[in-house]
N, C-alpha and C positions, 0 to 999 in steps of 0.2 A: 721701230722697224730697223731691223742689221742695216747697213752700208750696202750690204752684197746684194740686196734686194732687187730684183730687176726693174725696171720702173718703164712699163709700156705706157705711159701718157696719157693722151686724150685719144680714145677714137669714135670715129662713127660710122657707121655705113649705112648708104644711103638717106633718104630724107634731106631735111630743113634746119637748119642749126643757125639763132640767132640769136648770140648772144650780147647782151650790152653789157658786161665788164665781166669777169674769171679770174678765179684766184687757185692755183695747182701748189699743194707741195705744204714741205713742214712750215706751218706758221703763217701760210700766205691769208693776205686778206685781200677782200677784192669792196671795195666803197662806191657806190652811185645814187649820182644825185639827177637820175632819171635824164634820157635823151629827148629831147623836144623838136621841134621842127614845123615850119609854118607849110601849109599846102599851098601848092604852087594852081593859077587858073586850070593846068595841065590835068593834076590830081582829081578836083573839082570837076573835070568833064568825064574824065574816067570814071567817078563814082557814081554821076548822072546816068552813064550806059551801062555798068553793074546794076544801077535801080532798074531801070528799064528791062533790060536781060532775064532779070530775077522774077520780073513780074511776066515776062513774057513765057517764062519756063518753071513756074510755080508749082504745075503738075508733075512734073520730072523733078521736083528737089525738098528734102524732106524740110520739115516746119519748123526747126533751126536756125534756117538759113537767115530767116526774116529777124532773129533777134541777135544774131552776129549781124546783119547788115546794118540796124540800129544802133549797135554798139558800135562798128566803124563809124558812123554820120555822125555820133555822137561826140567823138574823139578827137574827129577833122575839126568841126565846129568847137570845140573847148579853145578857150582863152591861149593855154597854154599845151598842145596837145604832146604826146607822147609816142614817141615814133616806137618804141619796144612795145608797147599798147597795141599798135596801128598793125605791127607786125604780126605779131600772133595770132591777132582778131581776123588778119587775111589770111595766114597759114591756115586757121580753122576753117573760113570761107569756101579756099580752095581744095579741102579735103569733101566737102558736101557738093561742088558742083562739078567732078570732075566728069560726071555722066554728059554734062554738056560741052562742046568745045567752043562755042563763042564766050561763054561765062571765063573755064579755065584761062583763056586767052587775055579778056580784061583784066582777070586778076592776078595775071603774071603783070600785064602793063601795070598795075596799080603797084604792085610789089618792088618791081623795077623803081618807078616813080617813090616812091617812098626811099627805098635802100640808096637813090642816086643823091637827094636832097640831105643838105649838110647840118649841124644842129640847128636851131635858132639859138 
């Protein structure tokens, strides 16, 4: 690629963008050894009222939801979980419940709660 080359960067517009490591440009490398993170009581009650939610508005949200919702329980609960895991798994969540607004709502808290806790 010439010098002269313009080089518009990264963009995005609109949406969710979570990345755990990026690497931009000649020769970059980007290395990860995955972000981990223990759930705090906080998470754990969150998850309890996304189970509830879910079940309470079952008929309003496609048959998806149930195996994203498994794969989050599954994730919290591991040994060592995976908060880029945890992220995505709720980005997907929150794209199937947005019909309902007490759902979106938990699962922004949950999002929140997740993005605010540090690695393990």
């Amino acid at each position: 690629m010439p010098d002269s080359s313009p080089n518009y960067g990264v963009q995005q517009f609109g949406g969710v963008s979570n990345v755990g490591n990026q690497a931009v440009g000649q020769n970059a490398r980007a290395i990860s050894h995955g972000l981990q993170f223990t759930a705090s009581p906080a998470t754990n009650e969150l998850v309890a009222e996304l189970m509830t939610l879910l079940e309470r508005h079952r008929a309003e949200l496609p048959d998806e939801v149930d195996e994203a919702a498994e794969e989050l329980q599954d994730e919290l609960e591991s040994p060592e979980p995976d908060k880029g895991v945890i992220a995505r798994v709720l980005e997907r969540i929150n794209g199937m419940v947005k019909p309902v607004a007490p759902l979106v709502e938990t699962v922004g808290e949950l999002t929140k709660a997740v993005e605010s806790f540090g690695g393990a």
